[in-house]
C-alpha positions in Angstrom: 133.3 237.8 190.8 133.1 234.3 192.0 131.4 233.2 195.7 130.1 229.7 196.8 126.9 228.8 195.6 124.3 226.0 196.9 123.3 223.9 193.9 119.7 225.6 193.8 121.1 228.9 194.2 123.4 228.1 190.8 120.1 227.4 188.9 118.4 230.2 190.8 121.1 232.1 189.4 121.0 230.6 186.0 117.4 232.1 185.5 118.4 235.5 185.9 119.0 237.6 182.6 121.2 240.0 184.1 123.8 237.4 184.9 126.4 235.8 182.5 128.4 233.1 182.7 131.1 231.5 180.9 130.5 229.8 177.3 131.4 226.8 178.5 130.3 226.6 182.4 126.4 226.6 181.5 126.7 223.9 179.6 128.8 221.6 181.7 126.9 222.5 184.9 123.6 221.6 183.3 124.9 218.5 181.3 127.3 216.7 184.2 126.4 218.9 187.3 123.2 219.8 188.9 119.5 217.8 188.4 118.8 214.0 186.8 121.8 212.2 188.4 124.7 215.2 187.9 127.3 214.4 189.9 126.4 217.4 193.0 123.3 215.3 193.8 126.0 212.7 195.5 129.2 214.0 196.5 130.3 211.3 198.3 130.6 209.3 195.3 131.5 212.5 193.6 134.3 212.4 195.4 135.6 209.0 196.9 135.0 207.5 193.6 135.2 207.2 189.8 131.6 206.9 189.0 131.8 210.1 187.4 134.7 209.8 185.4 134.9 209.6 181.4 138.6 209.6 180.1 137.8 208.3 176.6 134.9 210.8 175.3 135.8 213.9 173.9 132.7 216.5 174.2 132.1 219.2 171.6 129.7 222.2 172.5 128.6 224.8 170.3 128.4 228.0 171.9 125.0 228.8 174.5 122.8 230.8 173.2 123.8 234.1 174.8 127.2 234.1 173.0 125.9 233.9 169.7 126.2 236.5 167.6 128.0 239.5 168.1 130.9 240.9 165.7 132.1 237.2 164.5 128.3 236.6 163.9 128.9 233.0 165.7 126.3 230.6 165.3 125.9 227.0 165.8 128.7 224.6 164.0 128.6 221.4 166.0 125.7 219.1 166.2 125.2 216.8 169.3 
């Protein structure tokens, strides 16, 4: 399902168990996206600038916590 979401309804929703997100989109919303300076506290600059913008790092994850496990027994492998 996907709808539109205020940013505290995101982390409302992040808090419930019975949800599940993506690998990846937990991670990036809490790292780049909502709280301490994410880029949704300002979308004017968000969006009518490049403040936000990185084109030379490339980010590794491991997996969040939730996907770990299961039939591949997955379990950390990169280290921030």
């Amino acid at each position: 399902d996907t709808r539109w979401v205020s940013q505290s309804q995101l982390l409302q929703m992040f808090d419930d168990d019975t949800l599940l997100f993506s690998p990846w989109f937990r991670i990036i919303a809490n790292k780049w996206m909502v709280g301490g300076g994410g880029w949704w506290d300002d979308l004017e600059k968000t969006m009518n600038t490049n403040m936000f913008c990185d084109y030379e790092t490339i980010h590794r994850f491991d997996p969040p916590e939730e996907h770990m496990g299961g039939g591949g027994d997955a379990g950390p492998w990169l280290c921030e």
